[in-house]
matplotlib code that plots the C-alpha trace (Angstrom):
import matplotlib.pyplot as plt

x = [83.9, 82.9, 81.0, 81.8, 78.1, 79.0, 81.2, 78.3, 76.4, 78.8, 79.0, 75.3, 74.7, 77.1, 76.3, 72.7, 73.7, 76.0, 73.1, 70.1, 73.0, 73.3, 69.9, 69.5, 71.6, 71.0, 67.2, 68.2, 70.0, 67.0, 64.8, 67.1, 67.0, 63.0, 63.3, 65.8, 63.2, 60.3, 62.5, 63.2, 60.0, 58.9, 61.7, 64.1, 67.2, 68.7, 71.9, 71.9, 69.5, 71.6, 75.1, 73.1, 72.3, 75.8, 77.3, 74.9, 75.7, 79.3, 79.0, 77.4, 79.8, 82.2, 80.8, 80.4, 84.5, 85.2, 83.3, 84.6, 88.1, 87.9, 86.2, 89.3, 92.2]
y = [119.9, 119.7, 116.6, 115.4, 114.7, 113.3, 110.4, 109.8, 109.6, 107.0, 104.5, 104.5, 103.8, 101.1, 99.3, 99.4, 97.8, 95.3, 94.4, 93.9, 91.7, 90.0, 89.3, 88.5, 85.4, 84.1, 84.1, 82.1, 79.8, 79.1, 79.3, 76.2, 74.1, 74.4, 73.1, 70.6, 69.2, 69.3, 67.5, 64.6, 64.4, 63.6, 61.6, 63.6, 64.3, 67.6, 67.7, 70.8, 72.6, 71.5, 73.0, 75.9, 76.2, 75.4, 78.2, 80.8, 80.1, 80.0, 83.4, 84.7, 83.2, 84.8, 88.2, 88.2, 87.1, 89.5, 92.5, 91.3, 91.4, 95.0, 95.7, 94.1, 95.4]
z = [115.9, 112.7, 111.1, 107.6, 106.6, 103.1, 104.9, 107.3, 104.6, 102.5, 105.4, 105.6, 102.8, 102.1, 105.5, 104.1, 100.9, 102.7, 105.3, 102.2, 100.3, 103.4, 103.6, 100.5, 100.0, 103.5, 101.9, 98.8, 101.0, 103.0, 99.3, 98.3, 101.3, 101.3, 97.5, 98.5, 100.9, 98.5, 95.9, 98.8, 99.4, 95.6, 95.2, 92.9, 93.1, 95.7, 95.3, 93.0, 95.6, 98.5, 97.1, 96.5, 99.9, 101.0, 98.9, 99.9, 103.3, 103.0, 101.6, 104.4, 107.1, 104.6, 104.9, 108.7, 109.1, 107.0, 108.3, 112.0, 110.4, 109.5, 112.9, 114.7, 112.5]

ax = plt.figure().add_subplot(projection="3d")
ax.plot(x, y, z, "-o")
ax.set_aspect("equal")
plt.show()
């Protein structure tokens, strides 16, 4: 058996790159719903904040159905 360290090497670091990107906008989504509620409570408007946090989430779920896609196929 022989083990193909540069591939092992690829995949880990491309899952770590996937995983801190992951983390990343799932942290700017929570970042804009905190400034979404500190813009309600001073009485501005959030809408901006809020489709922020709607897209950054969407991204994420995006991510996940995609990386369980490749997992299935």
């Amino acid at each position: 058996m022989d083990i193909d360290w540069a591939a092992l090497g690829s995949v880990f670091g491309v899952s770590l790159a996937a995983t801190v990107a992951l983390v990343a906008v799932f942290t700017l989504g929570i970042t804009a719903l905190s400034r979404r509620e500190r813009a309600t409570t001073q009485g501005d408007s959030a809408t901006l904040a809020l489709a922020g946090a709607y897209a950054c989430f969407a991204a994420c779920a995006a991510a996940v159905a995609y990386g369980i896609s490749i997992i299935v196929a």
